[in-house]
Steps between C-alpha positions, in 0.01 A plus 500: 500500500160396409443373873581901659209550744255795552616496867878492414450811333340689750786383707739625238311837497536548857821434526590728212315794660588455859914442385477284870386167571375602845272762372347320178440161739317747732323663256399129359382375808811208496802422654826634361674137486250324219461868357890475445553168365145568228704790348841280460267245356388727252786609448655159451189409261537804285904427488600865553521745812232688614654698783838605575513428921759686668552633932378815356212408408307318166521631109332393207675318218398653147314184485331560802403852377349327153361255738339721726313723217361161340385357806295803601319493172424113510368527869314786389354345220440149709285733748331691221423161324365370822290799571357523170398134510347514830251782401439320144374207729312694736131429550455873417700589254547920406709700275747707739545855303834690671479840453539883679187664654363762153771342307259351212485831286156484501474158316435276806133510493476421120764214546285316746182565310658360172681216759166411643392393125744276438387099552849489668425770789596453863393653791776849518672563829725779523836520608569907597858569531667798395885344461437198475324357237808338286588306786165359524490410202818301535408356808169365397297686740299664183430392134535796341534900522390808422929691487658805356791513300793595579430565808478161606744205408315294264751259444424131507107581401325487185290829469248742223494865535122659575542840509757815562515763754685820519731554840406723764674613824302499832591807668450615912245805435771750658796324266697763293430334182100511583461862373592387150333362246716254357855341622748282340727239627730799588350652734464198711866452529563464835158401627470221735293245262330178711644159395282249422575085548532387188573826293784482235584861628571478819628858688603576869146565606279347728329148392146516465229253424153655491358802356371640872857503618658611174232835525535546835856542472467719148223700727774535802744626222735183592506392145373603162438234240439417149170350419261379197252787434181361564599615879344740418203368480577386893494857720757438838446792758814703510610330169518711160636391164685621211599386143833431434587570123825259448357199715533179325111373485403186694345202308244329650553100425294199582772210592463189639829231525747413173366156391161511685213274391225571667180536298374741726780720500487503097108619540603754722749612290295501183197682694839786609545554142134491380431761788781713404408535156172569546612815763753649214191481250227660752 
C-alpha cells in the first residue's frame, strides 16, 4: 500500500463522484478501458472492494466511502503542500493575508505597522474573499487570515482571538423592521438570509461572495443579513442597520494552517496580537 499513486487517486475520486466509468474517464481526459482496469488494480492492491458494479449502475462499498473522504484530504493536502512550496521558492516571495473587504475590526493598519517591524516581514498581498477564506487557507493559496468565529468553520486551523464585535442586521431602508430601534433573532424569522461558501450556517438563501453584491441585494430588499458592527462604519446607499440584542458576537481570529512553520507567519501572528492589545488599551 505504500506504492498507491497520486494519480490513482484522482482516478479513484472520479470514479467515486461520477458512479460511471464513462463519465469519470471523460472528465479525466482517458479512455474508459485503462481507467477500468487502474480501479480493479487498486482494488486488488488494497485487498477489499471499492465499488459495488451492477446493470444499474455503480455504488460505493463502505470502504469506498472511507476511501473516498481520505483521498480528498490527501490530494488536497498534496496540492496545498505543492502550492505552498512553490511560493516559498519564489524569487519574490510575499505573505498572502485572506480576508473580507472591512473585515479587520479596525486592527489591520496596526497589524501591518507592528508586521513591518519584525526582521521576519514579507512583502503582504491580500487575498479579499468574503466566503472563502478557510478554504484558502487549506488550499495553500494564503498563509494566514484575518476570520470570525463562528461564523466561519475554523476547523483544521490554528487561530488567536483579536477583538469582539456586537451583531447587527443590514436592513433595505423601506424593511418593516427599519423603523425600530433594536431587533432580535425573532423578528428575523422568516427572512431570506444570503448564504455564504464556506459558512457553518448555511440557509436557503442566495450564495454570495462580495460585499457589493451582498448590499446590493440587502438595498433591493432580496435579503437581509447579519453582520459585524463596524459596518457601520461602511455607509451602503439604500442600506440601514440595526442592533440585534440576542446575536451571538463574532470573534475576530488571526489563523493560519494546524502545524504551520513558517517564521513569517509566526511574526505576523505575534504583530496580530501586539496590535490588538495595544487597540483594547488606547
Amino acid at each position: 500500500m505504500d506504492d498507491v499513486e497520486t494519480r490513482e487517486l484522482r482516478y479513484f475520486v472520479a470514479v467515486a463522484e461520477e458512479l460511471h466509468f464513462g463519465r469519470a474517464a471523460a472528465r479525466l481526459g482517458i479512455a474508459q478501458p485503462p481507467l477500468s482496469r487502474a480501479i480493479r488494480r487498486l482494488e486488488h492492491r488494497m485487498g477489499v472492494a471499492l465499488l459495488v458494479r451492477s446493470s444499474r449502475g455503480n455504488q460505493l462499498t463502505t470502504a469506498g466511502e472511507v476511501l473516498l473522504g481520505e483521498a480528498r484530504a490527501a490530494l488536497d493536502a498534496i496540492s496545498a503542500a505543492v502550492r505552498r512550496s512553490r511560493r516559498a521558492g519564489a524569487a519574490q516571495r510575499s505573505l498572502v493575508l485572506a480576508m473580507k473587504p472591512g473585515g479587520d475590526g479596525g486592527l489591520l493598519p496596526r497589524i501591518l505597522a507592528a508586521y513591518e517591524s519584525e526582521p521576519d516581514a514579507l512583502p503582504v498581498q491580500f487575498a479579499f474573499s468574503l466566503g472563502e477564506r478557510a478554504a484558502m487557507l487549506h488550499s495553500g493559496r494564503a498563509d494566514v487570515g484575518l476570520l470570525h468565529h463562528p461564523q466561519n468553520d475554523l476547523q483544521g486551523l490554528a487561530r488567536e482571538a483579536l477583538s469582539v464585535e456586537r451583531r447587527v442586521v443590514a436592513l433595505a431602508e423601506g424593511h418593516r423592521l427599519a423603523a425600530r430601534d433594536s431587533v432580535c433573532l425573532a423578528d428575523l424569522a422568516g427572512e431570506t438570509m444570503p448564504r455564504w461558501p464556506e459558512a457553518v450556517d448555511r440557509g436557503p438563501g442566495p450564495v454570495v461572495r462580495d460585499v457589493g453584491e451582498l448590499m446590493q441585494l440587502v438595498a433591493l430588499g432580496r435579503v437581509v443579513a447579519l453582520v459585524d458592527e463596524s459596518a457601520l462604519d461602511r455607509p451602503y446607499r439604500g442600506v440601514t442597520y440595526r442592533a440585534v440584542r440576542d446575536a451571538p458576537p463574532a470573534t475576530l481570529v488571526v489563523a493560519w494552517p494546524e502545524g504551520s512553520r513558517s517564521r513569517h507567519v509566526a511574526a505576523f501572528v505575534r504583530a496580530a496580537r501586539t496590535a490588538a492589545a495595544d487597540h483594547a488599551r488606547a
